[in-house]
N, C-alpha and C positions, 0 to 999 in steps of 0.2 A: 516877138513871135516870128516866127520863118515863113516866110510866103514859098507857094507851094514850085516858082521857078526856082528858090533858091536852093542849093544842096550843101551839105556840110563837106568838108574839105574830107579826102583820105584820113589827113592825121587827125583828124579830129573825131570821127567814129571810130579807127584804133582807141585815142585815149578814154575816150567813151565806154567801149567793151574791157577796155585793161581795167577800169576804177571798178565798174561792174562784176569784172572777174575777181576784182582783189575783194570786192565786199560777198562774194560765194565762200570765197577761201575763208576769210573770216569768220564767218557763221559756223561754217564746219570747223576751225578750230574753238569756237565760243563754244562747241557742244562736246566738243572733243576732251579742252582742257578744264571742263566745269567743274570738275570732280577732282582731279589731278592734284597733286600738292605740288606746287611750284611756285610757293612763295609769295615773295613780291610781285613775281610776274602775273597773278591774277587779276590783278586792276587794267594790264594790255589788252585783256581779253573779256572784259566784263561788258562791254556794248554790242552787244549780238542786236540787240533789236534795233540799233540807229543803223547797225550793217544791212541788215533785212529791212528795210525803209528805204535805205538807199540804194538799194538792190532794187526793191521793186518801182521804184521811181525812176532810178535811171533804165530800167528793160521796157516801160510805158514809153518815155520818151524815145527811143532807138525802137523800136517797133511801131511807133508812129510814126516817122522818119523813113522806116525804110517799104513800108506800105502805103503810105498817104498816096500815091500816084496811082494805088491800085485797088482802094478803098469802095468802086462802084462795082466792082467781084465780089461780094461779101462771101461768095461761093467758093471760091478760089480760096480766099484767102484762110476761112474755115477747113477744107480739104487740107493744104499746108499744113496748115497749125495740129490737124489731127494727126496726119501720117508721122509728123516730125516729134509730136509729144508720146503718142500713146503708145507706139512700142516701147518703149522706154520705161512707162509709165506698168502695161501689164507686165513685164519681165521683175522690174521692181518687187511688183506685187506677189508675183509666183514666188520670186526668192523669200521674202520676208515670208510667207503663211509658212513653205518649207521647212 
């Protein structure tokens, strides 16, 4: 466990966000190539859900990390989280009903 003076090094929350990022990109080609005929290569691409686990596991831990010092704002920290998801989130929505 990381006590709360210690901080994780620069390189080490890059490789943290890069494994993260790689297990996004994978889910979208797991849904992308599901249907596809490509062979052999369907067995590359057949673990979407240990991608989407490890997604959500390592975005828990790096979000803990990078709020734990500011976790007595529960207010703050909610404001963030909405401005930053939900435009994104209704434009989504508008496009799809369209």
């Amino acid at each position: 466990m990381i006590s709360t003076e210690k901080r994780l090094s620069q390189r080490l929350q890059i490789a943290l966000d890069l494994i993260r990022s790689s297990a996004a990109v994978y889910v979208v080609l797991h849904h992308t190539l599901r249907h596809a005929d490509i062979g052999h290569f369907r067995i590359l691409f057949s673990f979407g859900q240990e991608a989407v686990i490890t997604f959500f596991l390592l975005s828990g831990f790096v979000i803990h990390l990078n709020e734990r010092d500011r976790l007595s704002k529960i207010g703050c920290y909610a404001s963030r989280r909405i401005f930053r998801i939900y435009p994104t989130l209704v434009i989504s929505m508008l496009i799809s009903v369209s």
